[in-house]
Structure formats: C-alpha cells, structure tokens
C-alpha positions in Angstrom: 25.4 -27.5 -64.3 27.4 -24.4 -63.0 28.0 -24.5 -59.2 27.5 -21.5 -57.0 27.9 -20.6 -53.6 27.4 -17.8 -51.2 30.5 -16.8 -49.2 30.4 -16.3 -45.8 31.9 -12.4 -45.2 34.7 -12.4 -43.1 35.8 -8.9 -43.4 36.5 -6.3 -40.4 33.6 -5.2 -39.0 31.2 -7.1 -40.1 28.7 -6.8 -43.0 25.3 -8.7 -42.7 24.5 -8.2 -46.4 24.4 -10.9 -49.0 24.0 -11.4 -52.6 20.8 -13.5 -52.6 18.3 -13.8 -49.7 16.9 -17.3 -49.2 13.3 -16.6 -51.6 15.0 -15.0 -54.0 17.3 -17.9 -54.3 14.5 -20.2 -54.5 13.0 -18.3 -56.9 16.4 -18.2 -59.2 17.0 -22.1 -59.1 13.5 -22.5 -60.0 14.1 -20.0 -63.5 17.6 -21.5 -64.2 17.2 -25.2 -62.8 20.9 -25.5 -64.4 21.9 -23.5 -61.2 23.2 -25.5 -58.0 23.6 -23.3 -54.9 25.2 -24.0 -52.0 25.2 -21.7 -49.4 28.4 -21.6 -46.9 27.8 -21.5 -43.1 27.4 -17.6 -41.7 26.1 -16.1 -38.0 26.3 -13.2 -38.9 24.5 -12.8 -41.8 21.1 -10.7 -41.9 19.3 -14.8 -43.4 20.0 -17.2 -41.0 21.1 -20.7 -42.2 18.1 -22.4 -41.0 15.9 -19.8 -43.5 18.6 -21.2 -46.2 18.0 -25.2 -45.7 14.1 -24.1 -44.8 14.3 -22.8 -48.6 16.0 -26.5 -49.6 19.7 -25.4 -49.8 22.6 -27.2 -48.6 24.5 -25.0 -45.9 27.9 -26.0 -45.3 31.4 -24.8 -44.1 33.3 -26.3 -47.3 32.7 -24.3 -50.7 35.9 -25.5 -52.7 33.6 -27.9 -54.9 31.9 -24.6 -56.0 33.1 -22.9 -59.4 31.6 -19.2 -58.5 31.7 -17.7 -55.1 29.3 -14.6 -54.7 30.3 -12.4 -51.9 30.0 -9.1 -50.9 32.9 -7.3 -49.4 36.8 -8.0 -49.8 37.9 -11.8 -48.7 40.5 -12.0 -46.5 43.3 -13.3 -48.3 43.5 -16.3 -46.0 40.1 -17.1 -47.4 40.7 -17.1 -50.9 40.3 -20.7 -52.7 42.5 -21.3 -55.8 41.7 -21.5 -59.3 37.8 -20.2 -59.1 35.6 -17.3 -60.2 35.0 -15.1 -57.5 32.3 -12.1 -57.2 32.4 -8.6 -54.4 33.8 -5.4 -54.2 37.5 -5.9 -54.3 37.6 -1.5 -53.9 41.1 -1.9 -56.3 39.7 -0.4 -59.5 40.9 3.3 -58.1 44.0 1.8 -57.2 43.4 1.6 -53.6 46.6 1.2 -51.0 45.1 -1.3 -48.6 43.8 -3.3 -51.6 47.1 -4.0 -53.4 47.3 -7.4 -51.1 44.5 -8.4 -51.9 44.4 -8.2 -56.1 48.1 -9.6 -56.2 46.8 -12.7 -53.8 44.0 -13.2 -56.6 46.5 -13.0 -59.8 48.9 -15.4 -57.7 46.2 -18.0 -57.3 45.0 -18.0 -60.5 41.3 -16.3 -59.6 39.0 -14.9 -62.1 37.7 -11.8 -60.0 34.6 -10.3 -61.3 34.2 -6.6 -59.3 30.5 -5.8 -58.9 31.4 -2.4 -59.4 32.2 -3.1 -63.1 29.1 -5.1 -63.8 28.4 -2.8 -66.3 26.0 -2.1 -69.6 27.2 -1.5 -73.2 27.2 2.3 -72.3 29.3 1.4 -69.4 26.0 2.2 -66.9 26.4 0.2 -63.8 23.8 -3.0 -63.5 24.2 -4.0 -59.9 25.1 -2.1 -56.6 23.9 -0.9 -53.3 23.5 3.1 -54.0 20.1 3.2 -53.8 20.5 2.1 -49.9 22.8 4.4 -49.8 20.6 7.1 -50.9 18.2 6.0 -48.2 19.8 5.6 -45.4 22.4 8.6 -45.9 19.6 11.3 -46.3 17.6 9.5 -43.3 20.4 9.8 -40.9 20.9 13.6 -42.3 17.6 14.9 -41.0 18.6 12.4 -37.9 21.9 14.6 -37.4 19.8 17.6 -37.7 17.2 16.6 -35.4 20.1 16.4 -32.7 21.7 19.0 -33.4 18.9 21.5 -33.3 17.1 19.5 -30.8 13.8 19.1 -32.5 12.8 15.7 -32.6 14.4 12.4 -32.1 15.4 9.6 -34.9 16.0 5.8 -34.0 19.1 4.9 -35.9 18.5 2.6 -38.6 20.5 -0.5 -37.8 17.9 -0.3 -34.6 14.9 -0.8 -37.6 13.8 -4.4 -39.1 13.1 -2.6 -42.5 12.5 0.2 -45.0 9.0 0.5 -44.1 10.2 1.1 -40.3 12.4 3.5 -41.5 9.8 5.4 -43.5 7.1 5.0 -40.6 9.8 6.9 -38.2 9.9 9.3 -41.1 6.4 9.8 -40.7 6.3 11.2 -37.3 8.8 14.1 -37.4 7.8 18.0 -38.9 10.6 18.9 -41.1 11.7 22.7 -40.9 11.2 24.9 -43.4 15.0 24.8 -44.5 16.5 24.5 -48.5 17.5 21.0 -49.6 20.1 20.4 -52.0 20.7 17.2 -53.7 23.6 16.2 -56.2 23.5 13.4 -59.4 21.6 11.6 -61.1 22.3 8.1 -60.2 21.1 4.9 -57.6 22.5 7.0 -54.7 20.6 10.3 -55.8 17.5 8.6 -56.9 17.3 6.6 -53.0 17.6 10.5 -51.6 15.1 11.6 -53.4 12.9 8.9 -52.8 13.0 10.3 -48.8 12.5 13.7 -49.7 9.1 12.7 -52.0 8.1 10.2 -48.9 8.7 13.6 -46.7 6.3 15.6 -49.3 9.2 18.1 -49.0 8.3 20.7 -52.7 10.4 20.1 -55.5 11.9 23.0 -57.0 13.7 24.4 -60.0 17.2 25.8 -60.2 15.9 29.1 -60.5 13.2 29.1 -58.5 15.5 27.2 -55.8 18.0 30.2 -56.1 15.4 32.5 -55.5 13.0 30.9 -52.8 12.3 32.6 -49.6 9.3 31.3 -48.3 8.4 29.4 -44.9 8.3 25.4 -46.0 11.0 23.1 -47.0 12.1 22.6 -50.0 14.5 20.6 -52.3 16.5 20.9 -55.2 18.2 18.0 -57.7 21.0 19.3 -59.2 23.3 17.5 -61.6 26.6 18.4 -63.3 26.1 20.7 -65.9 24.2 23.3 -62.9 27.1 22.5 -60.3 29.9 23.2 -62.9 30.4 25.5 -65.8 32.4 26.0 -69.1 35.9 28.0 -68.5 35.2 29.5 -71.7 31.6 30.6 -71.1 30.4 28.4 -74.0 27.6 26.1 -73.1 29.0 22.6 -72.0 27.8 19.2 -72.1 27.8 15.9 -69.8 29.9 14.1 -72.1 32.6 16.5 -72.6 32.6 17.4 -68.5 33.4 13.2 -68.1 35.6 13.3 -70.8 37.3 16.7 -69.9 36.7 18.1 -66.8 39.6 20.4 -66.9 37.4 22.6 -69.0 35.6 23.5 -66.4 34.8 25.6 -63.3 32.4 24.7 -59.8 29.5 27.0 -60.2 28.5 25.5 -56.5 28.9 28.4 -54.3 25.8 29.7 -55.7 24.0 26.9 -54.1 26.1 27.5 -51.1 25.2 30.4 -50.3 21.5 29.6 -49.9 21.0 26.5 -48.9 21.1 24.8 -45.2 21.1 20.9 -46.1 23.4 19.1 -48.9 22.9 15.8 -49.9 25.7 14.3 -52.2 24.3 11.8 -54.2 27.0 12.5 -57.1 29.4 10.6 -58.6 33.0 12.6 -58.5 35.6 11.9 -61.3 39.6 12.2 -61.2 40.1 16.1 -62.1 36.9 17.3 -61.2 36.3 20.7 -60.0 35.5 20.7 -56.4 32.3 21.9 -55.1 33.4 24.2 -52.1 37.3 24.9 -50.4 38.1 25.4 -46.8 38.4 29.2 -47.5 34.8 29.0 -49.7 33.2 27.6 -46.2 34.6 30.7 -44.4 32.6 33.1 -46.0 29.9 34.7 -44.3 27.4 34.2 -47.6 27.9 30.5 -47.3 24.9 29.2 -45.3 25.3 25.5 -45.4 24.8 24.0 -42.0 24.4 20.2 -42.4 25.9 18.0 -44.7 25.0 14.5 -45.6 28.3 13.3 -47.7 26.7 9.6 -49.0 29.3 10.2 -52.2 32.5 10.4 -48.7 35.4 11.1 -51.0 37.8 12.1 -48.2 39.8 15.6 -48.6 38.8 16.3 -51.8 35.3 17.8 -53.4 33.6 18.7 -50.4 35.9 20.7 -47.8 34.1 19.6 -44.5 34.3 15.8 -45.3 37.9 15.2 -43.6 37.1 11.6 -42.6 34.7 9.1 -43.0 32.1 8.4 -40.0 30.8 5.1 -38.4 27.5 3.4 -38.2 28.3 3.8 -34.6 29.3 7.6 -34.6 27.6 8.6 -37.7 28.2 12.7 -37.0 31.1 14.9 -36.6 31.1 18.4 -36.7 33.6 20.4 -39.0 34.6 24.3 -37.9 35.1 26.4 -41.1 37.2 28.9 -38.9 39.9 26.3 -37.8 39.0 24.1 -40.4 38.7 20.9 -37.8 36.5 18.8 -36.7 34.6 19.8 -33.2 31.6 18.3 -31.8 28.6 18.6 -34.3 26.3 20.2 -31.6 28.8 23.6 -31.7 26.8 26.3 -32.5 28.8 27.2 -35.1 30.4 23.9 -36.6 28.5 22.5 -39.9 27.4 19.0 -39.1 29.1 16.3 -41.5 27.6 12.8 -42.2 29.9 11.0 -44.0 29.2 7.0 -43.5 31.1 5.1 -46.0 29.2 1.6 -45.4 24.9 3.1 -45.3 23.6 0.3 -46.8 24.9 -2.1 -43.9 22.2 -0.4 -42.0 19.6 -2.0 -44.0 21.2 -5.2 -45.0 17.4 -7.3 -45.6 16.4 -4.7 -47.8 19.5 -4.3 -49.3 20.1 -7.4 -49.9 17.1 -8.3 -51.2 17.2 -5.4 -53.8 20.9 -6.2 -55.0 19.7 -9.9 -55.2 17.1 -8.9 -57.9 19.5 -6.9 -59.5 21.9 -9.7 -59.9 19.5 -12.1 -61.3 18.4 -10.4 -63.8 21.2 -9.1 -65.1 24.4 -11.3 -64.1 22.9 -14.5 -63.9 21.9 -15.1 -67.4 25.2 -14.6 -68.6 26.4 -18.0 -67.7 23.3 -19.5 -69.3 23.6 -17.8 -72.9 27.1 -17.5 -73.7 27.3 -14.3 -72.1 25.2 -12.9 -75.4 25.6 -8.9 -74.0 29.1 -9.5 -72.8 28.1 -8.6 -69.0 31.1 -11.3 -68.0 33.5 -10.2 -70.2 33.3 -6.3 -69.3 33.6 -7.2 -65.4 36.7 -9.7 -65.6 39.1 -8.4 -64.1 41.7 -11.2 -64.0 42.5 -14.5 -65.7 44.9 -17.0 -66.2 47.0 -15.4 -63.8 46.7 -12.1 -65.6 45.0 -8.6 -65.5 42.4 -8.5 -68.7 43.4 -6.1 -71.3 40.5 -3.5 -70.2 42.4 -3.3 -66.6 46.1 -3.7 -67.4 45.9 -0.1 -66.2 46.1 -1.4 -62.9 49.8 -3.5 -63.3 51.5 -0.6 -62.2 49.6 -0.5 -58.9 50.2 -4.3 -58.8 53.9 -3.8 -59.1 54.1 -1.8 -56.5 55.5 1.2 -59.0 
C-alpha cells in the first residue's frame, strides 16, 4: 500500500487547480486498489472538501503519514515535510533566481522532488502538463483584448465562466474580423489554440497561401520551427539539428510580420534561439502585427513587445514600437500584448480534470510496476540528500556560484 495525498496550495496568489478532481480519484483507487488517498484540507481549491469525503476520502489537515504529496505549484518552504516524495512545478530546472530557496530547502530535508515538468517519455516528450489550457484560454482572451481594443464586441473574462463549454458558448456569439492569424509550435499549448480557432471555423491556411492571402475573411496559419527560422548557410535544415544547434540559424519571422495582424505563440523557445522580432524590427512601417497573444511569456527575449508578464486581473498592456514602452493597449497606435503567465488558473475544473487523466495514466502506474518505462526515474530530481546525476547541472545554481 503506497500512501498519497493531495496538498493543499499555499502559494501567492492563489491557484485553485489540483492534480486529481474528486471522480477521477474515485475512479483511480478503484483501478489501483493498492492506492490510499488522503486528501489534505483546502478553501480554496476549485473541489470542495465535502465533494472529496462525498467521493469516500478522508480530508484532513495532517499529511505527514503520507509517502507522496501531489501538488501543483511551489510549497512554501515552511510547508515542506521531511524525508518524502513530493510532486509540482518547482520552476528551478532553468535555474530560476526566486527558486534557489526553495530546491536547497528540498536537498536539506532529504525530499525526493519529482518536477512535473520533467515527467517525460523515452524521447524526452512531456507526459503531463497544463499547455493545452493554456492554449485555450490564451487565444480566448486574445480575441477578448481585441474586442476591446477595437470595440467590437464584448468578452466575459474566463475566471467569470464555470467551464470550457461556457467559454466556447461566449465564443459562439461574436463575428471575428476578417484579420490574418498566426500561430507558432506544435505542442499542448499550440494544439489548445488551435482548437479555438477550429471552434471559430476561422480557414486554415498554408504558408504560401498565408503569405499571399488578401481576401475579406479570417484566416489562420500554424507555423512551426523550420518556417519561422532558416539555415545560415542556405542549406535546408532540420528540427533536430535547430534543437541541437540553433546557432546555425537565422529568424525568417519578419515575413510573417509583415502580413499578419494577430500572433499566437504557442512555441516552445530554447537557450540560443533566434528571436522572432527586435524592438527596431517592430518599428518598421511593413510590420503589421497589431495584437499579440504571448501564451509561450518569455520576458525580454523572443518576442520584443513582451516586456512583462500580465495578470489574470490585468490581462492587457499595450507596447509602443516608437518608444519601445508599454502605454495603454487602447492607443491607436500601441500593439496590444497578452502575456498571462498562469492561463490555465482561469479554468482550474477543466484543467484539472484534464491534468488528472494525464497523471493517471501515465505517472500512476509507475509505482505499481517497478517503474517498467522509467517515468520515475527520468523526473527525480533529488535524493538522498543529493541532485540525480541527470540534474547535477543545476549544483552550481544550488551553490549559489
């Protein structure tokens, strides 16, 4: 019998999201009967705890008898209980400032921390994760921002909704204008965008025919690396070689730039990366962009007009390409930037309920079958005390060097 529990998130502002809803913890003690949950106390979260003991758990404020704590953001070091196996984003893998705390905490006391971003396949493909909200929520609140900007219809925002489907039914009732959509990667985050565009019925089209279009409908355009970037050389390139080496390579963006009005990013951006567009680039008077919808939000680097994240509260800011500042996103001439680092918070049932699916099927098992695929061992990040041989890259950022 392996003992689990839910955590309680305690991080600043709060995130109503959890790993497993109440029926989709019923339904994984009733696969893996070896499984005991307990679920700890939360008000905040999206399930209350009468929906947890209606669905015959035990919900309490003590957890320390409990071998694996699932979570979902960073626990306040405070929080952290000795000696266990813990689960969530602990956002250190990328060596992050604010974070260093946090991961020395866990080596000092002994914790075996498990990131859910590293929950990973043989090919290294992410199992689990929250993109696809991402995906959703980011290009809703896009034609939201546009909608106010250009004052042509009006969008709820979506931690007003109950659900998806109430998101898609508000969807329903707006006419989009006939602008050019472009869309970036190939992944979760890209595939929820484009799921909103198909729901919209906005055309699909080609690069070329993208490039070339001039009619009087939206449209959209998926893009991934290979039409966004090109060989320095002039030789044709490939996706491997761009991950492996992107110093081989140039941004072939402005292209897209300068005839398109909305950008969704929905890529994935590496260390050493081209970017897509500079300050100067936005300048020019071919670049047409006018909205942005940054759902990838790496701050001051690929995307010029993303200088800072946004809020679920203030979702919009505008950036002005002459001053290169940020201005209020109704000015005429600013480009409106959307650039939410938390979306899927907006739609924390759905959400959770998704990533709860996703961690059944493919984490869960592990614990059952001698973790046969070696899903643990890729994501353990510490033990014994120690960082794991796959991220003893990271000592140097624990050291403080």
């Amino acid at each position: 019998m392996i003992k689990f529990a839910l955590i309680k998130e305690e991080k600043t502002p709060p995130d109503r999201r959890v790993v497993f809803s109440p029926n989709k913890l019923k339904e994984l003690v009733k696969k893996f009967p070896e499984a005991n949950f307990k679920v700890q106390s939360s008000d905040i979260r999206i399930f209350t705890d009468q929906e947890y003991r209606d669905a015959g758990f035990e919900v309490t404020e003590d957890v320390s008898d409990c071998d694996v704590l699932l979570g979902v953001k960073e626990v306040p070091l405070p929080a952290l209980i000795p000696n266990k196996k813990y689960f969530f984003f602990s956002h250190t893998i990328k060596k992050q400032p604010h974070n260093r705390d946090l991961l020395r905490e866990i080596l000092k006391n002994n914790i075996e921390l498990y990131d859910h971003e590293v929950i990973v396949n043989q090919k290294n493909h992410r199992l689990i994760g929250f993109g696809r909200y991402a995906g959703l929520v980011g290009t809703y609140n896009g034609f939201r921002g546009i909608g106010l900007k250009e004052n042509l219809y009006s969008l709820p925002k979506v931690e007003s909704l109950p659900d998806l489907d109430a998101m898609l039914a508000e969807l329903d009732k707006i006419k989009i204008p006939p602008i050019k959509i472009l869309l970036t990667g190939a992944g979760k985050v890209a595939r929820g965008a484009k799921e909103i565009l198909d729901h919209l019925k906005i055309r699909v089209l080609n690069v070329e025919d993208f490039l070339n279009f001039t009619g009087e409908e939206p449209v959209y355009c998926n893009i991934d690396v290979l039409d966004y970037n090109k060989k320095k050389d002039g030789s044709a390139g490939n996706q491997k070689e761009f991950f492996k080496e992107p110093g081989k390579y140039d941004s072939n963006f402005l292209r897209f730039a300068k005839c398109s009005d909305f950008f969704i990013s929905g890529h994935f951006y590496g260390d050493g990366a081209p970017v897509f567009f500079t300050a100067e680039d936005a300048k020019s008077k071919d670049f047409t962009i006018k909205y942005i919808a940054d759902i990838s939000c790496d701050i001051n680097e690929p995307i010029a007009s993303t200088i800072r994240p946004s809020t679920i509260a203030e979702p919009f800011y505008g950036y002005d390409p002459a001053t290169e500042t940020e201005v209020d996103f109704r000015e005429k001439e600013s480009i409106l930037v959307m650039a939410v680092d938390n979306l899927p918070c907006e739609l924390p049932k759905d959400a959770s309920e998704g990533f709860g699916e996703m961690f059944m099927e493919h984490v869960i098992p592990a614990f059952f079958n001698n973790d046969k695929n070696g899903v643990l061992d890729r994501a353990r990040m510490t033990q014994n005390g120690r960082l794991t041989p796959k991220f003893s890259y990271l000592q140097n950022y624990v050291d403080g060097v």
